[in-house]
C-alpha positions in Angstrom: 103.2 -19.7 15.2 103.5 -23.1 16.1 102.2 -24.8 19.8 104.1 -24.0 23.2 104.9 -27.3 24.6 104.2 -27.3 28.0 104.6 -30.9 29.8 103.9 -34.2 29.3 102.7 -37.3 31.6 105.6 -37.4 34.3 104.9 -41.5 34.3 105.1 -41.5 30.7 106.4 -44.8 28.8 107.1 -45.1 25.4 104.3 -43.4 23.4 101.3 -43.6 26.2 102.3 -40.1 26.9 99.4 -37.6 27.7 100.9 -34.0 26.9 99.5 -30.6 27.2 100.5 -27.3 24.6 99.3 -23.7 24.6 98.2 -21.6 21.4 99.8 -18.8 21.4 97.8 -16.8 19.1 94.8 -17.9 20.2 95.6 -18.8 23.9 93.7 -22.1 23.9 95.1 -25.0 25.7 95.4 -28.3 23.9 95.0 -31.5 25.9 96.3 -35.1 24.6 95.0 -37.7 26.7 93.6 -41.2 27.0 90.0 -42.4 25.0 87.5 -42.7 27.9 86.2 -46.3 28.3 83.1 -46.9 27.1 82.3 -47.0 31.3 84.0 -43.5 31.4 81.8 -42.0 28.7 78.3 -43.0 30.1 79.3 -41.7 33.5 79.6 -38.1 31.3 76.0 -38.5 29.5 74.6 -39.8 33.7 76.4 -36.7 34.5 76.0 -33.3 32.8 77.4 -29.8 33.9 74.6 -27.5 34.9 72.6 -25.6 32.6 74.2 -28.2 29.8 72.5 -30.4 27.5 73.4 -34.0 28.2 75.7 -36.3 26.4 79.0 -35.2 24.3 77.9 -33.0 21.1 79.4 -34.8 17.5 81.9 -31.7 17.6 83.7 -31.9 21.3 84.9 -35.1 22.6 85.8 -36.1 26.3 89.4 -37.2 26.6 91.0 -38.6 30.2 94.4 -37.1 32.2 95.9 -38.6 35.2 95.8 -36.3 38.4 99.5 -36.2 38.5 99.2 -34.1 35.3 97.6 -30.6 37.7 101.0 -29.4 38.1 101.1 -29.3 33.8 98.2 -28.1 33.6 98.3 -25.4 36.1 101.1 -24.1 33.5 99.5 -24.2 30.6 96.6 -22.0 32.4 98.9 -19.5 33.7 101.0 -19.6 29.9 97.5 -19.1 28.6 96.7 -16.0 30.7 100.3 -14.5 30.2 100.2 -14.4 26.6 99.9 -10.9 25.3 
């Protein structure tokens, strides 16, 4: 089945458009969004979760979403959890 679209960037322009779609099948959420800066990236290696290996592993990535984007997000979570 192909991705629920959910929202995109509400300031979007023309193509610089971070967007968010839910699985349904698989309820995952997928998240389009800006490449950290270089900057961005070594703040995530100075920085790791607890209980979590530092650095970004070869096969997950970090990607950045402005905080005007909650409000989509919060959907896709609840679209997510809702899918039976």
């Amino acid at each position: 089945m192909a991705l629920l679209f959910i929202g995109v960037d509400p300031s979007t322009g023309d193509g610089d458009s971070p967007t968010v779609w839910v699985d349904p099948d698989t309820k995952r959420i997928f998240v389009q969004g800006w490449k950290p800066s270089t900057e961005d990236r070594q703040k995530v290696y100075e920085n790791p979760a607890p209980r979590h290996a530092p650095g970004i592993p070869d096969h997950e990535d970090v990607i950045c979403i402005p905080a005007r984007m909650v409000p989509i997000l919060r959907k896709a979570c609840d679209v997510a959890e809702g899918l039976d």
